[in-house]
Every structure is written in C-alpha cells, then in structure tokens.
Steps between C-alpha positions, in 0.01 A plus 500: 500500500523869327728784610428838559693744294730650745604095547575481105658828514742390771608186371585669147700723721669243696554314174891362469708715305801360315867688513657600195670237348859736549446584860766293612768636273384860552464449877916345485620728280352786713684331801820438300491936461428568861784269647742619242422860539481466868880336481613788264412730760675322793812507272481847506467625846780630638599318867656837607089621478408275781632752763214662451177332562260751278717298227411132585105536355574450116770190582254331731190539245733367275600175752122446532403513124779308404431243766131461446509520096798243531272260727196503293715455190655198672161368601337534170772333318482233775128490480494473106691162481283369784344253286743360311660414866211388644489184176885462582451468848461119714327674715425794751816493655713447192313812337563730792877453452476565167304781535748643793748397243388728214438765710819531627669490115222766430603760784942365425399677095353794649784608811802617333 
C-alpha cells in the first residue's frame, strides 16, 4: 500500500520528539525560583496595606504563583520517584499510600 505525500509529510510531522535530557531539573529549579520569590514577596507586604484594596493585587499574584509553582514542584518530585515506588510496592493499594506518603514529606520541605 503507498502513501501520498501529504500522508508522509504528516507522519514526519507527527513524529515523537524526545525532551531534553535536563528538562526536569530546569523545569524544578524554575519552580524552586517562583515559590521562593513569590514567599519573599509575601514577607514583605505590609498588613497595615490591606486597608486598602488597590493594594491586595501584587500579594494575591504572589499567593497564586507561590501556590501553583509549589504544587507542580511537589508533583514532579512525587512523580519522579514513581517508579522506584511502584517496584517497592505489594501492590496498588500499598503504592498509593506511599505515594500519598511522599507527597505529603514533599509539600512538609516546601511550607515553612
């Protein structure tokens, strides 16, 4: 059976592509920046600012990048040790306690 060219052309398009080998570390230490530089600025609001509500924009963009760079951090480290779990594990329900397990001793490191 022969393909047409636009049929070759998509599959070399559609061909898999693998990640860079560092992703992971990039991708956690770029995490690791946003959830401490989201904390540093937390530290440094002012409470007395909260009186006025033109104020709360930069603390609450700050709550929400912290919170979502500290979940995916927690997730990816989770995620990362998944196999080496998954060959400790007896089986399905012994390897979701250990997952829920390490997940909460990632996200204890990460709150102050």
């Amino acid at each position: 059976m022969s393909t047409t060219p636009f049929e070759d052309r998509l599959r070399a398009a559609l061909h898999p592509v693998e990640p860079p080998e560092d992703l992971a570390l990039r991708l956690e230490r770029t995490l690791v920046s946003l959830t401490e530089l989201a904390a540093d600025e937390l530290e440094a609001w002012e409470l007395s600012a909260m009186r006025d509500p033109r104020n709360w924009v930069r603390p609450a963009a700050a709550a929400l990048v912290g919170a979502g760079a500290g979940t995916a951090l927690v997730v990816l480290r989770v995620r990362g040790r998944h196999r080496r779990r998954r060959e400790q594990s007896s089986g399905v329900l012994d390897l979701a306690e250990r997952t829920v397990r390490d997940l909460a001793d990632e996200a204890r490191k990460l709150l102050p």
